[in-house]
N, C-alpha and C positions, 0 to 999 in steps of 0.2 A: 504494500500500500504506500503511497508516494504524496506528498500536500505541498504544493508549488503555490508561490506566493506570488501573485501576476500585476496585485497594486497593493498601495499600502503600505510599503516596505521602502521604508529611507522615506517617506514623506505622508503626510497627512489623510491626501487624497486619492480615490482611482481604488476602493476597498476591490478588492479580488482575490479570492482561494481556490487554488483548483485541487478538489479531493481526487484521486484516481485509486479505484479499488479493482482489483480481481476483472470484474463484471462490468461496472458501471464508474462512471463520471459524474461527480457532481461539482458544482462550482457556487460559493457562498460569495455571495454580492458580485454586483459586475459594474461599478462605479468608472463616473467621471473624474480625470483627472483635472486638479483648479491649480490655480497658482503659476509662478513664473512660465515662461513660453516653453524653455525645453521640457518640462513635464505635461501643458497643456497639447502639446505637438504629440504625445502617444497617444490620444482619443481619434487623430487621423489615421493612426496607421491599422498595419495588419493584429487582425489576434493573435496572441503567442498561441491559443490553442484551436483548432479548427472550429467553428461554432456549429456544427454539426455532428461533432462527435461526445457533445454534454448532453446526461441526461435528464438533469435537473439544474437549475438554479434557484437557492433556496437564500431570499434578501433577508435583509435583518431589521432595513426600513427603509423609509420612503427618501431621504437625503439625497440629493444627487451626486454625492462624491460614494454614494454605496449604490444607486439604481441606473443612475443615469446612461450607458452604453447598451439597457439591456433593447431598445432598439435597434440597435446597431448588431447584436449579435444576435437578434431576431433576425437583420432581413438579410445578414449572410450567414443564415443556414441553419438557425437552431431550432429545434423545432419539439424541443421536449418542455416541461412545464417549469412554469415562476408559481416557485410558492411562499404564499408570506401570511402573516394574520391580515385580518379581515381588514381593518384601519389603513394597514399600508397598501395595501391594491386597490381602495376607496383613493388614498393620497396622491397616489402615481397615477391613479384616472385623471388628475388635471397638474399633476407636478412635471409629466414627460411629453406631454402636450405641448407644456408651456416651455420646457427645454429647448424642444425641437422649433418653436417659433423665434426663442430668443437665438439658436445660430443659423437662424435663416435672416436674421436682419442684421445681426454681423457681417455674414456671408457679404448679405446684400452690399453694406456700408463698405466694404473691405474690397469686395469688386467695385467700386464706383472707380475710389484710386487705385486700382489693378487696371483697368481701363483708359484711366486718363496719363498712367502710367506705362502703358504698352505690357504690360504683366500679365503672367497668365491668371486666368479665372479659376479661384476656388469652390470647393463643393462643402455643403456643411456636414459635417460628421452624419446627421439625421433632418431628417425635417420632421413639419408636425404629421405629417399624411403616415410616417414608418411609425411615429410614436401610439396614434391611434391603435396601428394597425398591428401593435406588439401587446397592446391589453388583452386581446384573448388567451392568451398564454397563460395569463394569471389565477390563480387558484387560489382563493383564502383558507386558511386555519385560524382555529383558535388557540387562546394560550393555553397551555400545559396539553395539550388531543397530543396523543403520542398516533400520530401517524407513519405507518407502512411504507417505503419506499417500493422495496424487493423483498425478498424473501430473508435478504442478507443484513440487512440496511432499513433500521427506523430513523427516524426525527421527531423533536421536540422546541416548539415555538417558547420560550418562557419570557417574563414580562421584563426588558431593560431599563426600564424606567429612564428613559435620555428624549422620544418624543413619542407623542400619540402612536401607538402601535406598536411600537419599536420593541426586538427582542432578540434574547440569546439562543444559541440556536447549541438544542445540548441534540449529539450525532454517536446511534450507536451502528457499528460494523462487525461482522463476524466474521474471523477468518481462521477456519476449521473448526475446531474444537474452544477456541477464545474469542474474545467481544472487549473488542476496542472500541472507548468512548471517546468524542472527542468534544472540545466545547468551544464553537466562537461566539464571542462576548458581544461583537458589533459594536456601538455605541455605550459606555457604562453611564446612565444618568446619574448625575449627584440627587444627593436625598433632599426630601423638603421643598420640590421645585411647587409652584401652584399647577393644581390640576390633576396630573399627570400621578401613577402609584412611585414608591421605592423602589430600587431594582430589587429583581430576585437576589436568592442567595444560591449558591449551587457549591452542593457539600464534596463531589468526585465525579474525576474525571483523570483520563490517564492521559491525554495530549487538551492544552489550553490554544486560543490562538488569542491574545488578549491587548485590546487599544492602548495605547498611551500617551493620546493628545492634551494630557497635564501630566505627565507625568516624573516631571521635574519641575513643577510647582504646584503652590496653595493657592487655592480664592482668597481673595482679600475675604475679613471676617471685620471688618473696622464697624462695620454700619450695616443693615438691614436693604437690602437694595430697594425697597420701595421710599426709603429714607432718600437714598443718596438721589431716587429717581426724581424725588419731591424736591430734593435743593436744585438739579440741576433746572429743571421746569420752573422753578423760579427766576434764578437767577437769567436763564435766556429771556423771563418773564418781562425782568426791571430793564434789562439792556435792549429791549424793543424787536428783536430780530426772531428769527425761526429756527426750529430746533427741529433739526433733522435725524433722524433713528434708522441706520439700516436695519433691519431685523429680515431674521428668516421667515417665510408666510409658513411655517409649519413650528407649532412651537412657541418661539420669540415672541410674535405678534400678539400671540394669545396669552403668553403672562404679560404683556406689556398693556393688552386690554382690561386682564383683570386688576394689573395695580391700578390703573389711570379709575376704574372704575370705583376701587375702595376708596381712593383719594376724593373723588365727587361724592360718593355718599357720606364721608370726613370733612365735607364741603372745605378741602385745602387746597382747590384747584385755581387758579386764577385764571382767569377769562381769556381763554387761548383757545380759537377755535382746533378740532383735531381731526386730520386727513387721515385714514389708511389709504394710499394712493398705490394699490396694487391690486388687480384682478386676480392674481392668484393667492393671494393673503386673504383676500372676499371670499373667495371659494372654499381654503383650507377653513377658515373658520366655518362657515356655513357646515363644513363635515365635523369638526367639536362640536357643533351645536344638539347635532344628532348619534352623537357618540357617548353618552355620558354615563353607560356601563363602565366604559374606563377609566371614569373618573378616581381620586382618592376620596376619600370620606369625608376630610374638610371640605372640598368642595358638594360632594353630597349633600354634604350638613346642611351648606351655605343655600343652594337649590331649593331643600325641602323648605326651608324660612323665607320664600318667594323671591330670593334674588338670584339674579342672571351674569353669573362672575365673566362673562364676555360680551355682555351688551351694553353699549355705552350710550345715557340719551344722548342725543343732538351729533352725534359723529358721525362725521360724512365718509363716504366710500366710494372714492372715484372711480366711474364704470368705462369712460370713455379716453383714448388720444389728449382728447380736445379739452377735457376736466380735470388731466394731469397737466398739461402744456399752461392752465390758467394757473395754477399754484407758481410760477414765475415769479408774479406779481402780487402774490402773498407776502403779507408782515408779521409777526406776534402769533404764528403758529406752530402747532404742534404736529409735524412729518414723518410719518412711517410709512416704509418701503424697501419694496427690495430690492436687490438678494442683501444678502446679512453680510456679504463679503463684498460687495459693491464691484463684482465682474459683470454683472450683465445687469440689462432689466432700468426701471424709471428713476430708483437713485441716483444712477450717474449723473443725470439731467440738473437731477436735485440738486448734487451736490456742483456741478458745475455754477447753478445759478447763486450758491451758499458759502462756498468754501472758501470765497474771496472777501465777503461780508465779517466786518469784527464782533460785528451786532449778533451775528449768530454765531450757532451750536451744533457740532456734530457729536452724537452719544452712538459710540458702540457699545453692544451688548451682547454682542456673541464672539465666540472665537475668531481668528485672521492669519489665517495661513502665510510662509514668508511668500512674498512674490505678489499677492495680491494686491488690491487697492487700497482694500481698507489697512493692510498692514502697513504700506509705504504711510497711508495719512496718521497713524496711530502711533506710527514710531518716526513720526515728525520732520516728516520730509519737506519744505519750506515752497515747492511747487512740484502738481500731480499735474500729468495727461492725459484729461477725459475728453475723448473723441479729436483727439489730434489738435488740440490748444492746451496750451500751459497755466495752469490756472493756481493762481497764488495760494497760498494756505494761512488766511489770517482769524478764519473763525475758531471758539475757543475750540478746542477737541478734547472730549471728554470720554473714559470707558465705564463701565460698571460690571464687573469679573462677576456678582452674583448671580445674573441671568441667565451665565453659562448653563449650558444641557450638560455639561462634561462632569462627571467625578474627579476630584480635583487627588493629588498624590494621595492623601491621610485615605481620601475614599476610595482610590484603588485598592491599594494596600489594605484598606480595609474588607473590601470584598476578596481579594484575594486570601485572607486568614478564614475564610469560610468551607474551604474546603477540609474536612475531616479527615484525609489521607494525602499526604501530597502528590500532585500529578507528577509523572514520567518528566514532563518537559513543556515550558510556558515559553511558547512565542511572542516576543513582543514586538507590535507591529502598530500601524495606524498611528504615527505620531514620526515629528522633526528627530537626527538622529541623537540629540543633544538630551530630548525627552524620552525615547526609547533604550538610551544606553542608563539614561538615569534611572528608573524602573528598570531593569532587568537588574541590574547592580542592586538594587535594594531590595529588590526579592529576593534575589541569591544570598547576601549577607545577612540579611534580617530572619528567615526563613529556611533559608539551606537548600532552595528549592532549584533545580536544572531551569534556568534559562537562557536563550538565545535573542538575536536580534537580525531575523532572518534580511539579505538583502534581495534586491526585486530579479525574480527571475528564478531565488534558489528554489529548488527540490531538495525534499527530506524526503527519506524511507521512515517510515513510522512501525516499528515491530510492533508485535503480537507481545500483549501482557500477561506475564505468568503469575499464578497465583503467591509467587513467593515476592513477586515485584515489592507490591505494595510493605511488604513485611522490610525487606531490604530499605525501603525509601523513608518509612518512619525510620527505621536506626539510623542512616545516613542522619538525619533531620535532626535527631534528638544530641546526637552523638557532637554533632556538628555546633551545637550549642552550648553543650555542657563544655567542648574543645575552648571556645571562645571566655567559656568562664573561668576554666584552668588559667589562662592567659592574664587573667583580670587580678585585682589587688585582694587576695585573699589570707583567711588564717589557716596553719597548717592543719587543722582538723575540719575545714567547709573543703579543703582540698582532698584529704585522703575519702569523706563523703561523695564527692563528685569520681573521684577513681572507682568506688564501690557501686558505685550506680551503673558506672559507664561498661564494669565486668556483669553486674544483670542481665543489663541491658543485651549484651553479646548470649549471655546463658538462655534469655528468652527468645533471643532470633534462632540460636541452634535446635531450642526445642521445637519452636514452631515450625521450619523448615523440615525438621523430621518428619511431622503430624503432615504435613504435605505431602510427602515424597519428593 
């Protein structure tokens, strides 16, 4: 059995695993790559793997750095099923649509000067007609349905807590007489977000494949983010200008409706009219509004006492071209839109018309990959290039790290101590390599646990786990700890305790290896 890592590896975006077993192919996420050009430049090229030859594609959620090509490996050749919970093949009915629109008007904009430049003409990765026409493919599950692949091969959706839908995807394989589990993590949601549940816990598993896009740092904890979202929204308040919000339409948008929403009924809002100026933000929420099985309990709570922790009175939702293009001439308002990372879509526009204004505010509130837009404006670049003009950067620019979907390091590491046996070996993957070498290192130290930090393209062999594995991996683990305490400032009798432990320790591996054979 062989687990090739096809995105996600050395950088953020472009999630892809290609499982190969015995019999079948399965491939978990088929993402877009974002960020700088030479990584944006793999979503032209060919697949590493024939798209014909997968028998499954099982997403983990609706993002487009984990969903995003699966058009594109629909219309060269795949022709076996997308399976995902119910939420995320609801999300990707207008999340890949709209993909496929937003690089047909790049396309478009990028051949004008290919033309007036004598250059040849590009094609878009997808258009919106292949995205359509990739939804049949799609099969919903629920969380925890252990469903049947083959004969050889189940799967299990469980709840990630990172956005509506979104989940870990625990995979079991048999090969012969043993059953290898493996588990990708996908997205790990931080706890306590609004709406949305906790992630699960998942107690074993013998192969991880596990994110790490914080995993060399903390959220800020200074303040309450609906706190710091209430200073900022003032402060753009008193200084007369508009405050513009990239936000993801899946997720972001909708905690940013429900704080804006407790702050109105806190009556702390100050009189700032507020745009959601995206069609696809309109949509995603329109599907929360009708999803609210998934909701946590606080939010329940809040429901059953007749309020609407996503409906805002008086907020407008711009439907058309022509009712985005009129926010130009907007003063003293409040602007959300997307994307969250300000590569594509009507922010750019926004922030074209804003980012030169001192009067105004830009708040990020989600992650920013390097290379991208928002990461050049956040790490204070003094003039960005939106649409081929240089446009100064004097508005204040503001982040707020709480609205992260991410599990931040303490929350990795804390879901990782939830497994009950240590697994074989944790990949860590989905993050910058600065944050993936940092997590692998503190798993392996803190824990004693096999990690690696696979590069893009590698293939591993995944052995068959023997019933003695897991005996051998506690001892490693325990052994490996007590080693670290021998080393530490101790009295010579916590010392000769810890030698006595650690000969047990060996007496209980030999015996139970016996009882095995």
């Amino acid at each position: 059995m062989q687990l090739q890592f096809l995105g996600a590896a050395g950088t953020v975006t472009g999630s892809c695993y290609l499982l190969d077993t015995a019999n079948t192919r399965i491939m978990v996420d088929c993402g877009m790559f974002q960020g700088p050009k030479e990584i944006r430049e793999r979503n032209y090229g060919k697949f590493l793997v024939p798209p014909g030859s997968v028998d499954y594609i099982l997403l983990t959620h609706a993002h487009i750095d984990h969903s995003g090509l699966i058009p594109k490996f629909i219309k060269y050749g795949f022709r076996g099923k997308v399976i995902a919970t119910a939420p995320t093949v609801e999300l990707c009915g207008v999340l890949l649509p709209d993909s496929g629109h937003i690089q047909e008007m790049e396309v478009e904009r990028k051949n004008r000067k290919n033309r007036r430049a004598n250059k040849a003409l590009i094609e878009p990765v997808y258009n919106v007609k292949d995205a359509y026409n990739s939804l049949s493919s799609f099969n919903p599950v629920s969380y925890d349905e252990m469903v049947q692949l083959t004969p050889e091969i189940r799967v299990r959706f469980v709840d990630a807590g990172h956005i509506l839908g979104s989940a870990m995807i625990e995979l079991w394989v048999k090969e012969g007489n043993n059953e290898i589990k493996l588990v990708f993590t996908g997205d790990i949601g931080r706890k306590d977000q609004p709406l949305i549940k906790d992630p699960s816990i998942i107690n074993q598993a013998d192969y991880v494949v596990m994110e790490s896009t914080y995993g060399n740092r903390m959220h800020e904890q200074n303040k309450d983010e609906i706190e710091l979202l209430h200073e900022v929204i003032w402060e753009t308040y008193k200084k007369g200008g508009n405050l513009i919000i990239p936000a993801f339409a899946v997720e972001r948008t909708q905690d940013l409706l429900y704080h804006l929403s407790l702050l109105t009924e806190a009556k702390r809002m100050p009189p700032m009219a507020i745009y959601i100026d995206s069609p696809l933000s309109t949509a995603t929420t329109a599907i929360f509004q009708h999803s609210q099985a998934y909701f946590d309990q606080e939010t329940l709570d809040l429901i059953k006492k007749g309020g609407d922790p996503i409906s805002l009175p008086g907020i407008k939702f711009t439907k058309t071209a022509e009712d985005s293009k009129s926010l130009n001439n907007v003063s003293g308002a409040i602007i959300i839109s997307a994307s969250g990372m300000c590569e594509a879509g009507r922010i750019r526009h926004h922030l074209k018309y804003n980012l030169w204004r001192p009067e105004s505010t830009v708040l990020f509130v989600g992650y920013q990959p390097a290379g991208t837009l928002g990461r050049l404006i956040l790490d204070g670049e003094k003039t960005v290039r939106i649409f081929g003009d240089e446009i100064a950067v004097r508005a204040d620019i503001r982040s707020i790290d709480g609205y992260s979907a991410h599990a931040d390091q303490a929350g990795l590491m804390e879901w990782v101590r939830g497994f009950q046996i240590p697994p074989k070996e944790i990949f860590v993957v989905h993050g910058e390599p600065d944050s993936s070498s940092a997590l692998a290192g503190l798993i392996s130290s803190e824990l004693g646990y096999n990690t690696m930090v696979p590069a893009w393209q590698q293939a591993v062999n995944l052995m068959a786990i023997s019933a003695a594995d897991p005996l051998r991996t506690v001892y490693a683990s325990l052994s490996s700890k007590l080693r670290n305490l021998l080393d530490s400032d101790l009295e010579q009798s916590q010392r000769e305790d810890i030698i006595r432990r650690m000969a047990d320790l060996e007496t209980y591996l030999d015996e139970g290896l016996k009882k095995i054979g």
